[in-house]
N, C-alpha and C positions, 0 to 999 in steps of 0.2 A: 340500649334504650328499652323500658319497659314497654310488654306488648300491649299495657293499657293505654299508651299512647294511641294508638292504631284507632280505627272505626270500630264500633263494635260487629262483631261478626253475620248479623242480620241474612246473609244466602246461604253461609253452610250451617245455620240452624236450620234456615229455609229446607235445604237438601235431606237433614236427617228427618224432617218431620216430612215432607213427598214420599221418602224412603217407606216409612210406614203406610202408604195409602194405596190403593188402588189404582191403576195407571186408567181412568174412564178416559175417553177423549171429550173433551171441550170442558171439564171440568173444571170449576175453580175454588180457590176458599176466599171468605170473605170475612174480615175480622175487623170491627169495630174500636178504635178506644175508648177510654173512658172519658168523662166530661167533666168540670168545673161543677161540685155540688157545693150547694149555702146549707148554712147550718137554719134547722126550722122558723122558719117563719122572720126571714132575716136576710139581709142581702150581703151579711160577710161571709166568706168563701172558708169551707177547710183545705185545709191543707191536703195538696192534688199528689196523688200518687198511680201512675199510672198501672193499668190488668196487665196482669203479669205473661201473658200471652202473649199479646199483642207484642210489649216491649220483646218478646224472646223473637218473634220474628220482625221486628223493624231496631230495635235502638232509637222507640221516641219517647221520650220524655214529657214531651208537652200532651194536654187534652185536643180532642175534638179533632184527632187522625184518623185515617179509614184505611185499609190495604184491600188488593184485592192481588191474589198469585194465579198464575195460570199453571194448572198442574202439570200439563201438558211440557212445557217449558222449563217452568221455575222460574218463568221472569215475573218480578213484584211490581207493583205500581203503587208508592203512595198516594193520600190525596190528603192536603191540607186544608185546613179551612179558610173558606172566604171572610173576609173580614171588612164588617160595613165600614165608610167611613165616618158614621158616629161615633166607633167604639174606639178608634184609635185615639183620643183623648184620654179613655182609661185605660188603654192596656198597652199603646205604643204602637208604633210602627211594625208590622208582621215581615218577616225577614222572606227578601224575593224566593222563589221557588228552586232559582239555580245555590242559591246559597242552605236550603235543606237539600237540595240532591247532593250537595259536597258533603252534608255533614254525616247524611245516612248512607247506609249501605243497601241501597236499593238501584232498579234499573230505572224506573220513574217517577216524578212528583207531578202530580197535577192538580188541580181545585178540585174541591168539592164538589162545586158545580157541575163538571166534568164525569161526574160518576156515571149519572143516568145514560150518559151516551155513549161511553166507555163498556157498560156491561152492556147494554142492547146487542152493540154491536158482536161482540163476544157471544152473544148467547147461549149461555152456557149449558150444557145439559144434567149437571149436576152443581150444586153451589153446599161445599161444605163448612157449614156455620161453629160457631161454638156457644155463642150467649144467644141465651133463649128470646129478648128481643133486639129485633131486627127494625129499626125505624129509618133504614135507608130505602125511600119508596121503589127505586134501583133494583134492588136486590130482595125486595118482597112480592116482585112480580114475579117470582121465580121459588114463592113457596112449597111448590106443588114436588121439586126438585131439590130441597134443602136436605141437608145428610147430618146429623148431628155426633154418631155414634164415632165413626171411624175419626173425623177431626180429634176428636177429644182424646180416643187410646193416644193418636200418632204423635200426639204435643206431649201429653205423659209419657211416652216412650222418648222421647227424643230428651227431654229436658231432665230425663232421669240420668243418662250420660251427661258428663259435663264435656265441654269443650274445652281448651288449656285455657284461652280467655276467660272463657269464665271463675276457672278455677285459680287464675290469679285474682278474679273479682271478691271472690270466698275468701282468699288467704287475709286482701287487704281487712275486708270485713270484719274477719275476728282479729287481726293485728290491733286495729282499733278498740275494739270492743274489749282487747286483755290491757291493754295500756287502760283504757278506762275505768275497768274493775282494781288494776293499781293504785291508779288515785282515789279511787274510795277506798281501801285499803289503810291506806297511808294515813287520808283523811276523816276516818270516821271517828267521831270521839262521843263522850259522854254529854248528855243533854244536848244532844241535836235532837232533828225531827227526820223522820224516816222522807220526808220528800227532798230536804237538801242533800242526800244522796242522789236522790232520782234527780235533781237537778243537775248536779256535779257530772253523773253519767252522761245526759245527755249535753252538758255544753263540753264535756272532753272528746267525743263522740262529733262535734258540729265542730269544733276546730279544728280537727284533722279532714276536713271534708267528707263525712257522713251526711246525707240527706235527711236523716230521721234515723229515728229506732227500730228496731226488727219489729217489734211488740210491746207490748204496755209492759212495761218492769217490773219484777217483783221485789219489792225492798222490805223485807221484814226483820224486825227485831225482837228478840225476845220468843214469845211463845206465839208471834208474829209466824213467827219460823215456819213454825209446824203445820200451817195452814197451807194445801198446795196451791189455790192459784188467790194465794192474798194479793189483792189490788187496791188497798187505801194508800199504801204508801203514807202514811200521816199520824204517825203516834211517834209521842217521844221515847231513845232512844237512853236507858235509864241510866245503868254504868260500864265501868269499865268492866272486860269481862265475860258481857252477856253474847251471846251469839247473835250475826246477824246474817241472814240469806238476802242476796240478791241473785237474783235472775234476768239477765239483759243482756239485748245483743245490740246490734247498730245495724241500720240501713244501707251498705251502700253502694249508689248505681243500682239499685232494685236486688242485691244480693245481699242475708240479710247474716250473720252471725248470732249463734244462741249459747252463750255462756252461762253456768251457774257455778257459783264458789259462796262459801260457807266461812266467816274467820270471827276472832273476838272482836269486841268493840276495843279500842286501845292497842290493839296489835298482839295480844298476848293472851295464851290462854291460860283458863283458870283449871284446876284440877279436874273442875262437872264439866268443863266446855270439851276438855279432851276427851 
């Protein structure tokens, strides 16, 4: 059985990032996810991709989670968000709280609501933050005590090692991502447009179960090529022959692969291409 079947590893990344800190007593760290942003002046949503932190010590996926670890311990506590019951019209029923403790690898889920009395009681004597704002009223009573520095080495150190989980997360990543550049390979021909590449990438990328792209693509044709961070992706792709650079990886599970290859348009090179 592949060990991505498993939870993701959420306490012994937990472990390697305590590992680097300070053993204070009463201390805690407090990490934030990220939220549902609309594109300007608009009520449709982009596409949600959760801080890459946060995901390394929980395996959440979804916006609008909070953690709070006791360094002391190591024990985590999620907190989910409360969810009015006007919204569930547009976003669904929110899945009970024993059914996110099964799904993540933590020691507790509790509401949002839950925070303020959660930390009171804890009162902690140091609270190490990572993003610069803090809009948990919770844990802004405790600015005076907030430690920015040591968080930040101990996740950078930690996350510079990979875990074997993780690193079958990597393997599948570019598995994806070289089957992809395949098919553009195979499929690139004369008088296309440099963006049905970038298209083909990414729905070969999305039907293997890729959540997105690493990064915006580089698809260049031509004298495209020679531009290093070319991002139109949108010029036609002349003939057989010409060289064409792409650069693209795949997203996936927040682990992202970064591939570049260089081939002819038509599959063959010409004498100047080699």
């Amino acid at each position: 059985m592949s060990i991505l079947k498993n939870k993701y590893p959420a306490k012994e990344h937990t472990q390697k990032v305590l590992s680097h800190l300070p053993k204070t007593d009463n201390a805690i760290i407090y990490l934030k996810g990220d939220y549902t942003k609309c594109r300007h002046n608009t009520d449709c949503e982009n596409t949600f991709r959760q801080e890459s932190n946060f995901f390394y010590l929980t395996g959440v996926e979804k916006p609008g989670f909070q953690l709070v670890i006791e360094v002391a311990t190591g024990k985590s506590t999620l907190f989910a968000p409360d969810v009015d019951e006007a919204d569930i019209m547009w976003i669904g029923l929110p899945a009970p709280l024993s059914s996110v403790q099964e799904k993540y690898d933590v020691d507790q889920v509790l509401y949002a609501s839950e925070l303020d009395s959660f930390v009171e009681k804890l009162n902690p004597s140091t609270v190490h933050v990572f993003t610069e704002v803090i809009d948990a009223k919770a844990v802004e009573k405790y600015e005076s005590k907030f430690e920015r520095d040591n968080i930040k080495v101990a996740l950078e150190e930690a996350r510079m090692v990979k875990t074997e989980y993780e690193i079958e997360l990597l393997l599948e990543a570019n598995r994806i991502a070289s089957e992809a550049h395949v098919e553009l390979f195979k499929g690139t021909k004369a008088n296309m447009n440099e963006r049905e590449l970038h298209a083909l990438f990414a729905y070969t990328c999305h039907r293997q179960g890729s959540s997105g792209l690493g990064y915006n693509p580089i698809v260049g044709a031509g004298k495209n090529s020679a531009i290093l961070h070319y991002g139109d992706n949108n010029s036609e792709i002349e003939k057989n022959g010409d060289l064409i650079l792409v650069d693209a990886g795949c997203d996936y599970r927040f682990y992202a692969s970064d591939i570049t290859r260089c081939y002819p348009v038509g599959g063959k090179f010409t004498e100047d291409s080699k």
